[in-house]
N, C-alpha and C positions, 0 to 999 in steps of 0.2 A: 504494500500500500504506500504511493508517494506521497509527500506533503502534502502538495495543494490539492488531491485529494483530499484525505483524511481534514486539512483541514477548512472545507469547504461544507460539509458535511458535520461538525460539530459545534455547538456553541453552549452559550452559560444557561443552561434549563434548572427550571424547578420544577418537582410534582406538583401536579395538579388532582389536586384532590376528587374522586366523585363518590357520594353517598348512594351504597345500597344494601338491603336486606340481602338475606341467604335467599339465591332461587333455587325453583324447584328443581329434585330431584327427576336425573333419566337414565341412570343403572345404576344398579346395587352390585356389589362383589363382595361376599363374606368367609371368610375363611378362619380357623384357627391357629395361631402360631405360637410353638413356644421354643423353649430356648436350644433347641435344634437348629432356628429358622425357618426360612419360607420362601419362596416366592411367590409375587399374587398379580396378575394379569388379566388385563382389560384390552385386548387383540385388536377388535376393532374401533375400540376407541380410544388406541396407542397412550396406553399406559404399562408400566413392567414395576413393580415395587419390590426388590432385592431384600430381607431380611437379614443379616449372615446370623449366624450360628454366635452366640453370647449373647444378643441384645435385646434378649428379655429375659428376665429371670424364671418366667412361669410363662405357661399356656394363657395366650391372650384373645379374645373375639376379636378380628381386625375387620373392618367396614369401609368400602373403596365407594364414593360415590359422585359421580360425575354431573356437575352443576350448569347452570343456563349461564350462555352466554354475557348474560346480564349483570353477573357478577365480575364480569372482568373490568379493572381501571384500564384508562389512555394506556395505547401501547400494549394492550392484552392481546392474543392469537387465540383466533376462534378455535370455541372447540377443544380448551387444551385445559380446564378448569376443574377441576378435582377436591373433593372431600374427604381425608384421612379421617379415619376414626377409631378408637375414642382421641376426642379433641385435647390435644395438650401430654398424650400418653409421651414419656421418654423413653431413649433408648441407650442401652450401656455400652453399644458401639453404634457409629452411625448407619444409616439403612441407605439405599439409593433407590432414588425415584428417576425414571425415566420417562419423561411426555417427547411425544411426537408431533408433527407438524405436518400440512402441507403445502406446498412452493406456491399454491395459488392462492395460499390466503396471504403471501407476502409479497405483494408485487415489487419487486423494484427495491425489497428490503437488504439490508446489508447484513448475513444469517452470524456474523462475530458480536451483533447486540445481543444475540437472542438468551434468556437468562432462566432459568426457574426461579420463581419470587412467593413470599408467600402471601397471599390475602388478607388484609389487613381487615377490622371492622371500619366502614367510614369511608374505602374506596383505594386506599391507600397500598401500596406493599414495600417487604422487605426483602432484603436480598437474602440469597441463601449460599453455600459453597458447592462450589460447581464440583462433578466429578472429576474423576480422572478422565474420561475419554468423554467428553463435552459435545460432539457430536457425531457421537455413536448412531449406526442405523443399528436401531433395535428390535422395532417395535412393528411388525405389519410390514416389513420392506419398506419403513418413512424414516426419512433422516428424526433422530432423535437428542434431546439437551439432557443431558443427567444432571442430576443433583443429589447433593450428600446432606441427610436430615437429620438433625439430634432428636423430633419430636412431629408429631401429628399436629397439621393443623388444614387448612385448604392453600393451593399449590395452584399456581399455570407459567402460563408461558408468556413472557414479555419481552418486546423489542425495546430496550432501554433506552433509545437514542429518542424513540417515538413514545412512549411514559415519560419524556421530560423528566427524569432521574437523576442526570447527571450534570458535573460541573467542569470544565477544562482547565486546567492550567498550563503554561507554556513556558519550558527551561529552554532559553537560546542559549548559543554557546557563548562560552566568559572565554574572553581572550586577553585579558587585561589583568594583572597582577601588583598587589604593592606587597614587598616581604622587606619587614625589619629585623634585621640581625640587632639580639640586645647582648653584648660581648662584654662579659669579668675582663675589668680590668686592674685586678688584685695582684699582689706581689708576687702569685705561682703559675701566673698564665700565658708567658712568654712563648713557649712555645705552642701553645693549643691555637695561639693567635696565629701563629705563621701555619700550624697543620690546615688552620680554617681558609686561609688565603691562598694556599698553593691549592685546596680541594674546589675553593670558591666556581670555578669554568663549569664541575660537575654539575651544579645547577644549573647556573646559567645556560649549556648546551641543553640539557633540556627543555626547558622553556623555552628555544630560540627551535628547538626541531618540533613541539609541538604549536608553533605558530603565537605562542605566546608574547606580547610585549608587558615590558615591567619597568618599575619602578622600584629601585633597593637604597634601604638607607641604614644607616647605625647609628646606634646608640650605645651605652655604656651601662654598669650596672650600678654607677656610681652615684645616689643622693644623698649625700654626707650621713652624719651619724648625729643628728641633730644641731643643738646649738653647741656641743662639746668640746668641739676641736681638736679631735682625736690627733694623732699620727695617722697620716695619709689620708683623713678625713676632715681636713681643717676647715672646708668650705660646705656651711650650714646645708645646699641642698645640692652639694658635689654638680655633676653634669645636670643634674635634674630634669632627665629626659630627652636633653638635646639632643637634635641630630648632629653627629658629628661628621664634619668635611674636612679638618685641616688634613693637611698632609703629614703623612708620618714616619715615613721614611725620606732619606736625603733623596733627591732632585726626580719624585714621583712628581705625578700631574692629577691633582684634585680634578672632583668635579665643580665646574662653577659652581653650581645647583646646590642645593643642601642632599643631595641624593645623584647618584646615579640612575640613568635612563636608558631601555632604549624601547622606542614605541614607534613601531612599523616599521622597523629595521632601522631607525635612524637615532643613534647615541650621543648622550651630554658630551661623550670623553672619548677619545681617540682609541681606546682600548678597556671593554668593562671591565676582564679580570685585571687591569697594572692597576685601574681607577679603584676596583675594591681592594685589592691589596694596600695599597695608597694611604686609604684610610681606615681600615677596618682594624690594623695592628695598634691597639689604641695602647700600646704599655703596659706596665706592672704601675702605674702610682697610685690607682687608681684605693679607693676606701677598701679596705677589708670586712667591712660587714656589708656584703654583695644584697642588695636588694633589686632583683631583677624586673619582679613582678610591678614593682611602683616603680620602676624607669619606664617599663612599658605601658603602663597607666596612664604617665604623666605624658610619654610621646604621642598618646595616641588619642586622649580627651579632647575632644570637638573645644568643649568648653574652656579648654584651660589654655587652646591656640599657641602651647610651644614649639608647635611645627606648620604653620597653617602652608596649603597646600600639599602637602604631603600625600595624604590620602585623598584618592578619586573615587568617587560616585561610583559608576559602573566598572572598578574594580575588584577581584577578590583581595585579599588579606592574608599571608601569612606569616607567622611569628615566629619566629624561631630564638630558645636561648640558648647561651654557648656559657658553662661555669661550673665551676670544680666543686661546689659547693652548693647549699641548699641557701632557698630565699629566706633574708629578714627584713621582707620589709616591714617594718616597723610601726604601729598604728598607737605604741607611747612612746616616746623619744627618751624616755627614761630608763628606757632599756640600755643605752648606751653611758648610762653615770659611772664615768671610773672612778667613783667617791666609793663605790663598795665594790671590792677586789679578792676577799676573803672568801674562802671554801664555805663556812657556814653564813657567810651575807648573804640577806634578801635575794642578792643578784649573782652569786658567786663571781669566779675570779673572771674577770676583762679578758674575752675572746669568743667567738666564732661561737662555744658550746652554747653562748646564751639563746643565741637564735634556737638552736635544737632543743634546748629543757625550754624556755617560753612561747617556742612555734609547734611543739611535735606530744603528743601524748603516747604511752605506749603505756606494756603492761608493768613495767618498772619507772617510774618516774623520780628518781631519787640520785642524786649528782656525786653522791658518795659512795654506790653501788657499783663497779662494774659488772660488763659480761653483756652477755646479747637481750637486745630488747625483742619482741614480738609487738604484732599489731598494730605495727605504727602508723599514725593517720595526724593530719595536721590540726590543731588547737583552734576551733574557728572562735571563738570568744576568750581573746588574753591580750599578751604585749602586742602582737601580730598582727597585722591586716590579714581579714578571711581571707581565703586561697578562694570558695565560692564567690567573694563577690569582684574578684581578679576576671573571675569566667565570666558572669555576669555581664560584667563592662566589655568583655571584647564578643560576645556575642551579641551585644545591640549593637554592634558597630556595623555587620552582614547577618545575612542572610546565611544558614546553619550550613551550607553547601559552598559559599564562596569564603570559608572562614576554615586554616589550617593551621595547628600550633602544635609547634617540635621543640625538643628539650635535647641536647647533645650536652649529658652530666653524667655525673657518676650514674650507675648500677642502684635501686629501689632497694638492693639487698644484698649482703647482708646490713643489718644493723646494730652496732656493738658500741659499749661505753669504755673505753679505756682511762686509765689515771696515770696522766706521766708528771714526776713529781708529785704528787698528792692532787693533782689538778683535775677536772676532768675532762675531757677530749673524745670528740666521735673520732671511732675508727674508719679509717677507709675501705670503701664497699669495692675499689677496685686500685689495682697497682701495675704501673709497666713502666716499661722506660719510656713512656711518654708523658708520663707523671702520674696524680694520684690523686681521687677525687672522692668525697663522703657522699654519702645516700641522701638524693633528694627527696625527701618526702613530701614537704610542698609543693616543688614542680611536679610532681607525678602526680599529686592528686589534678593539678590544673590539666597534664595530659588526659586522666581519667576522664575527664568532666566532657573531654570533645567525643570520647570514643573513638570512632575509626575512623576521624579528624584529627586526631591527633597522635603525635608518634615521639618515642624515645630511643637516642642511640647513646654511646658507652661514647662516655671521653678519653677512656683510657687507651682507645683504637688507634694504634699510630697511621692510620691513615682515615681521613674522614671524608674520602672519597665516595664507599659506598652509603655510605649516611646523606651526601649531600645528592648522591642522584636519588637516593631513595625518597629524599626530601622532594626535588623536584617532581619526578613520578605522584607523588600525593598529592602533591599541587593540583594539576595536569586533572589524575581522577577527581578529587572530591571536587572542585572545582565546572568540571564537566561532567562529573555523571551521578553528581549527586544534589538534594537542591531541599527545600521545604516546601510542603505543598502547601497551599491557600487553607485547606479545609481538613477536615478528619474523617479520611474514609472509614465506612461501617466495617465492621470486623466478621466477617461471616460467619465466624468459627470462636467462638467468645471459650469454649472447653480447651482451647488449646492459648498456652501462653505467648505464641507469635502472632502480630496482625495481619490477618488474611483478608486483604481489601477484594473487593472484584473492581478489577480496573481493564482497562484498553490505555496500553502502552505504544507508541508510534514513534520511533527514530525516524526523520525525513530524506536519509538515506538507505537506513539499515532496515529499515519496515517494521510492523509488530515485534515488540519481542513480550517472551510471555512472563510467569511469576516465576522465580529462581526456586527449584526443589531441592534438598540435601545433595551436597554435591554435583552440583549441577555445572558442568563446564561449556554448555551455551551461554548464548549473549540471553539476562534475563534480566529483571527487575524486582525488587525487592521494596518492601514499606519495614519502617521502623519505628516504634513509638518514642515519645520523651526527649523528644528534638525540643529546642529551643528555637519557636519561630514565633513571627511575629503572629499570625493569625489561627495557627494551629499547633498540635504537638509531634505531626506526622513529616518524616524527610522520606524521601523516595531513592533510591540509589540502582543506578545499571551497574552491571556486572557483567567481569566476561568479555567484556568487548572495549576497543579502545578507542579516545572521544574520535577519532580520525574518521572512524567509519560508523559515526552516526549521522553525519548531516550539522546543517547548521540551529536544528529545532528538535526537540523533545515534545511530542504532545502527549498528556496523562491524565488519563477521563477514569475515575471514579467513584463507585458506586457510594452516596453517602447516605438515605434513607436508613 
């Protein structure tokens, strides 16, 4: 099915309602079934109702009886209207019902709307979960729709496009990217900065072979440590978000711009990857209590305009942070008082631990205990700024599909308390000759919160190569194949803990693709609930297939009754 077919042929419908009683009866079919199974057929007037074997407990009177035309809503097919009986009986596996059709009662119809729905009192229906083989000839030699029923109730056959059922939404392709690198610039990160600058091309080349243009900038993870004036913290709100342009190595070439470009193949800088290296190597001077999460805050707040221009409208978003260490950012600055330095003070001794005993809860909380922690989760009410309302802020920024956040830190795990000199100190979760970085427990929860938007690689990799194409690749998909729908499609299958939409899926090049089944290595589609969007809680996502050979449009019709 092309584009401008499909979508000439679909638009924003609502049911329309029509009120009618129960008509009369014009076959009966009675039969016994019990937890053997059954099947119960109505030949010629293409019906087959499949029982299996478990889904009654006992011997039950079962009653097939086929109703007048009159009780079909908009979009009902003659002739195909049915009464399961007893009304509302369940079952402890689902049963299939099979109605049949014939071609002349659909002139001209398009037979991928055609649905089993069940009758609603009022004129109305709902959707039901389609079978496995959807249109099976079953029944009489007549093309047939099956459906899978948890329970009895009245049943037909509707052309959903013609019932005014459905809504449209339309994901065009996103070509356009803005990604902030938010880069530790702490006294151990000298070389993580050069491994991120020599891998820097691996993204880039991607985004540049999936036709993508972008927008890259840095930042630091440096906003001082309050009013205190620490060592290497002496500047109350350090970088405090800024995008950083100078040049940083001798006789590099900045980008004029507060960012590097290049959009439609045409670049701020003579060379993107010497222009990010250029800038991206921001030093060791940087504060040692890394708050990454409020550097990214602060660059990226509409409101707070410390990078105005930066972010574009119809771009996606992705974040990525680069740091040896776990976030503090800090939501009391009193966290940082070197006026208490001692083992049993309020605050223990001045270092790095404080973030972990004031950001991190586990099942030992106690700074005088070593040995390994368990269950460790971030502290959303204490010294700390929440980790959720970090997520929060960067998902009203996009749309839950054009929004990607990477974390290149230590390892979530292990997690250990070590005491060197009487002091306490997080051990590190990983060690190479490329250095050595503690478990983020912050950042992870912030990757947690995106799902399968967001991703985490090891900084201890001495190469961050495949990390940064892996980055890019993400981009790429969740950006094109993944999106928030406007609405919340009905869940057909409410006994089972996945959301089974009935939808019509259309790539404008790649045609229909259908729902993705367990292991399913076709190009399919998928719905998933507890998306963060603006009008609904549903993201839809392709799979399987690469945005190259979709086309330049997605159209995705769903059943929402």
């Amino acid at each position: 099915m092309k584009r401008n077919l499909f979508a000439a042929t679909i638009s924003v419908l609502f049911l329309a309602a029509c009120g009618s009683a129960k008509a009369p009866i014009h076959v009966d079919l009675a039969q016994t079934v019990g937890p053997e199974g059954g099947t119960l057929e109505l030949v010629e007037q293409g019906l087959r109702l499949v029982i299996p074997p478990g889904a009654l407990r006992e011997r039950t009177p079962i009653t097939v009886r086929r109703l007048d035309d009159a009780v079909l809503p908009p979009g009902g097919v003659p002739g195909t209207a049915f009464e399961l009986s007893p009304d509302g009986l369940r079952f402890e596996e689902p049963v299939t019902l099979e109605l049949t059709y014939r071609d002349s009662d659909l002139p001209g119809a398009d037979r991928s709307w055609l649905r089993v729905v069940q009758l609603l009192d009022g004129g109305g229906m709902a959707a039901t979960r389609r079978g496995a083989d959807p249109t099976a000839t079953a029944v009489a030699d007549r093309p047939a729709v099956s459906a899978r029923l948890r329970h009895f109730s009245r049943y037909a056959l509707a052309d959903l496009k013609l019932a005014q059922a459905v809504i449209k939404t339309v994901k065009k392709k996103v070509t356009d990217v803005d990604v902030l690198f938010v880069i530790d610039n702490s006294g151990s990160m000298e070389s993580e900065q050069a491994n991120l600058a020599t891998n820097f091309p691996k993204l880039a080349t991607k985004l540049d072979l999936a036709g993508f243009s972008y927008r890259v900038g840095v930042v630091s993870t440096d906003v001082g440590a309050g009013h205190y004036g620490l060592p290497s913290c002496e500047t109350a709100l350090g970088d405090g978000g800024k995008l950083q342009h100078a040049p940083q190595l001798a006789g590099c070439t900045p980008p004029k711009d507060p960012w590097i470009e290049r959009i439609d193949g045409v670049a701020n800088v003579p060379d993107v990857a010497a222009a990010f290296s250029c800038i991206a190597q921001l030093g060791i001077g940087g504060c040692g209590f890394e708050q990454p999460l409020e550097a990214a805050r602060r660059a990226l707040d509409p409101k707070l305009m410390v990078n105005p221009g930066f972010l574009r409208d119809d771009a996606a978003l992705a974040v990525i942070y680069i740091t040896d260490e776990d976030d503090c950012s800090a939501a009391n600055p009193s966290l940082f008082d070197p006026s208490q330095q001692g083992l049993h003070s309020s605050l223990g001794p001045l270092s790095s631990f404080r973030c972990f005993e004031f950001g991190v809860t586990c099942d030992v909380n106690d700074r005088t205990v070593p040995g390994p922690r368990k269950d460790c989760r971030p502290t959303e009410k204490g010294m700390l700024r929440s980790v959720e309302g970090y997520a929060q802020q960067l998902s009203q920024l996009k749309p839950a599909g054009d929004l990607v956040v990477s974390v290149i830190s230590g390892p979530r795990a292990p997690v250990a308390v070590e005491l060197d000199q009487g002091n306490p100190r997080l051990a590190p979760s990983c060690v190479s000759s490329a250095g050595m970085a503690t478990p983020p427990i912050r950042l992870a929860a912030l990757v947690d919160a995106f799902g399968s938007r967001g991703a985490m690689h090891s900084i201890c990799d001495e190469d961050f190569g495949p990390a940064l194409d892996a980055l890019g690749q993400l981009v790429v998909n969740q950006t094109q194949l993944s999106w928030c729908m406007p609405y919340n499609p009905v869940d057909t299958d409410p006994q089972t803990a996945a959301l089974e939409g009935d939808c019509v899926v259309v790539a404008s090049q790649a045609g229909p693709l259908p729902a993705c089944s367990a292991g399913a290595a076709e190009p399919c589609y998928q719905l998933s609930p507890g998306a963060t969007c603006a009008t609904s809680s549903t993201t839809i996502e392709l799979r399987n297939i690469a945005p190259a050979d979709l086309g330049d449009e997605v159209y995705a019709v769903c059943l929402t009754l």
